[in-house]
C-alpha positions in Angstrom: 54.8 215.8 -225.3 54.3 212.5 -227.9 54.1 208.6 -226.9 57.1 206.6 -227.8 57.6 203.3 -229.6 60.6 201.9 -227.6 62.5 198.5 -228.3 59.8 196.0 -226.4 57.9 196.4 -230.1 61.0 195.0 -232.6 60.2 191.8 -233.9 57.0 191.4 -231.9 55.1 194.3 -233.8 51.5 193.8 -232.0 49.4 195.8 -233.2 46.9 196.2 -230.1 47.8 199.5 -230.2 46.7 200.8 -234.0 42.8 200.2 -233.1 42.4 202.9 -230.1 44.5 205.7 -231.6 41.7 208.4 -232.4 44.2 210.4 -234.7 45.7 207.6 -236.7 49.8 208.3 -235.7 50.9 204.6 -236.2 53.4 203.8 -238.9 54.3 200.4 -239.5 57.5 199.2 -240.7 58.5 195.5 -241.2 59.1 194.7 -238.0 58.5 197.3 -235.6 55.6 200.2 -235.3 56.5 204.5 -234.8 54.4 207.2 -233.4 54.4 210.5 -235.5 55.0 213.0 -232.9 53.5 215.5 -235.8 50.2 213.3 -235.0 50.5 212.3 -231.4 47.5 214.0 -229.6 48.8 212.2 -225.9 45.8 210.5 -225.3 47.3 207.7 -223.9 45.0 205.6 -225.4 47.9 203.1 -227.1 49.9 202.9 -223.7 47.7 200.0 -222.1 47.1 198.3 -225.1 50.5 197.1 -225.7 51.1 193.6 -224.3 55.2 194.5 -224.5 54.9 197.9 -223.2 56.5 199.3 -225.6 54.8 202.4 -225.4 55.6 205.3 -223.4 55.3 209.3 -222.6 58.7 211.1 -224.2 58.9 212.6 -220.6 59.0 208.9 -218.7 61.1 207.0 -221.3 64.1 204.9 -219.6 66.9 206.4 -220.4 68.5 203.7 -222.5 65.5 203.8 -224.6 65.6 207.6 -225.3 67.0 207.7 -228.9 63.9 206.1 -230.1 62.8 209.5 -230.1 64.0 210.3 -233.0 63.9 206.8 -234.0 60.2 207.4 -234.2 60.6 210.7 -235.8 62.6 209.6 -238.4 61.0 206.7 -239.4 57.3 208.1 -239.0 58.1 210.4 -242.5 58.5 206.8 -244.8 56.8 204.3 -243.4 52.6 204.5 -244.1 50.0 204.5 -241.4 48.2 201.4 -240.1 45.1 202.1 -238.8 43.7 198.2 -237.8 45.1 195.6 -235.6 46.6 193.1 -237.9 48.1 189.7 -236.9 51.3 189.6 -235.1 54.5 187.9 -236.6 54.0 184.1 -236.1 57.6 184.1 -234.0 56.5 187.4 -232.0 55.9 185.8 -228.7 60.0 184.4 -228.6 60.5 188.4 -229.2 59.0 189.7 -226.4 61.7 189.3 -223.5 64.7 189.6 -225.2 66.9 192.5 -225.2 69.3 194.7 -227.4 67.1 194.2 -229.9 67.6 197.2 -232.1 70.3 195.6 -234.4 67.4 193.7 -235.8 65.4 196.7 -236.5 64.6 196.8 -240.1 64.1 200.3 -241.8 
């Protein structure tokens, strides 16, 4: 089993998260953080450091948020690793509620 980046993080990209992980299995993107399953040692470290709750066990993900699976997977292979908790985007706070937020993902 890996932890899961769901839809809570895109646009709001806090990075509370980054700073606990023992085994450094963030990636960041522009907007939105992966877990590298590869990496992913299920510490559950990350899970209650996310202010969104973004994060979550593949077994528990809601089911509409299950395709960030591979999401993760996928995106994990480009994107580098970030290791320390940078600043959030200055318009994350807006971000944090609002849903169907994938179409704003940017890869």
């Amino acid at each position: 089993m890996t932890y899961v980046v769901t839809e809570s993080c895109i646009r709001c990209k806090y990075t509370d998260c980054v700073e606990v992980c023992p085994v450094d299995c963030f990636h960041e993107g522009p907007n939105f953080l992966v877990i590298d399953p590869d990496e992913c040692i299920d510490c559950t470290l990350c899970v209650p450091e996310c202010p969104v709750n973004a994060i979550f066990a593949e077994d528990d993900l809601p089911e509409d948020q299950r395709h960030f699976t591979q999401i993760n997977a996928d995106l994990a292979k480009n994107w580098p690793v970030i290791t320390e908790k940078i600043p959030a985007p200055p318009d994350a706070a807006e971000w944090e509620t609002k849903p169907d937020k994938l179409k704003y993902l940017e890869r």
